[in-house]
C-alpha positions in Angstrom: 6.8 0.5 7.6 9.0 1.1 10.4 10.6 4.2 11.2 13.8 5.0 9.8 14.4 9.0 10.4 15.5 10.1 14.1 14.6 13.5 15.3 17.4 15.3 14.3 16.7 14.2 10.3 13.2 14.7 10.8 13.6 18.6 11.8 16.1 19.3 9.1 14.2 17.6 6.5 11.1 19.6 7.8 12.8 23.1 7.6 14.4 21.8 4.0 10.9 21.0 3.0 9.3 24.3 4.0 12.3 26.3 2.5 11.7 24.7 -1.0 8.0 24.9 -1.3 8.3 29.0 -0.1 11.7 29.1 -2.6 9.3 27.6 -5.5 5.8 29.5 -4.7 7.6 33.3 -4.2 8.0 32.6 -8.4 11.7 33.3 -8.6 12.8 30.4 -10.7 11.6 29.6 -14.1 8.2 27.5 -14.6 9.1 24.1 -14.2 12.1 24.8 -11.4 9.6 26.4 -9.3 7.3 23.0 -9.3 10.5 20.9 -9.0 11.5 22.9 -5.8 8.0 22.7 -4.7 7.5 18.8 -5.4 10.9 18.1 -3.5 9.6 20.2 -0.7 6.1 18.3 -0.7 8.4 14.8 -0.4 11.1 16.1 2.7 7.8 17.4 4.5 5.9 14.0 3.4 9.1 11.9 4.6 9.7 14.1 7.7 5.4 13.7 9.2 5.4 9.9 8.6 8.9 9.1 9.8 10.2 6.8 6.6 12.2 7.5 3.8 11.9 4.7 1.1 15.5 5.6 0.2 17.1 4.9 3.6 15.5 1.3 3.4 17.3 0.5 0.3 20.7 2.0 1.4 20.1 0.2 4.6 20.1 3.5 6.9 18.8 3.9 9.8 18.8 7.3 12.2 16.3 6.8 14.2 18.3 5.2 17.1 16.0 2.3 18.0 17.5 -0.9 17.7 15.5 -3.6 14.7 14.5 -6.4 16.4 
């Protein structure tokens, strides 16, 4: 896997991913919108540690600046 997610994406997906797993554990949405919000949060934090999003290599994206050899 090489890495697909530039700094920029990797801080906003980190703050996204921290705002939804705290949004879903405070218990303010019903039962199974709380584990959604946390399960996307787990996968923007997961994404934004290992710097790849399986999704960006399918749509051919690429933010991470380096050039593919």
């Amino acid at each position: 896997m090489k890495a697909n997610l530039g700094t920029i994406d990797r801080a906003i997906r980190a703050l996204a991913g921290m705002a939804l797993i705290a949004f879903g554990s405070m218990g303010t949405l019903a039962a199974p919108w709380n584990y959604v919000a946390m399960g996307a949060g787990a996968v923007f934090l997961l994404t934004a540690i290992i710097r790849f999003c399986p999704l960006y290599r399918i749509l051919g994206l690429n933010t991470c600046g380096r050039k593919e050899a």
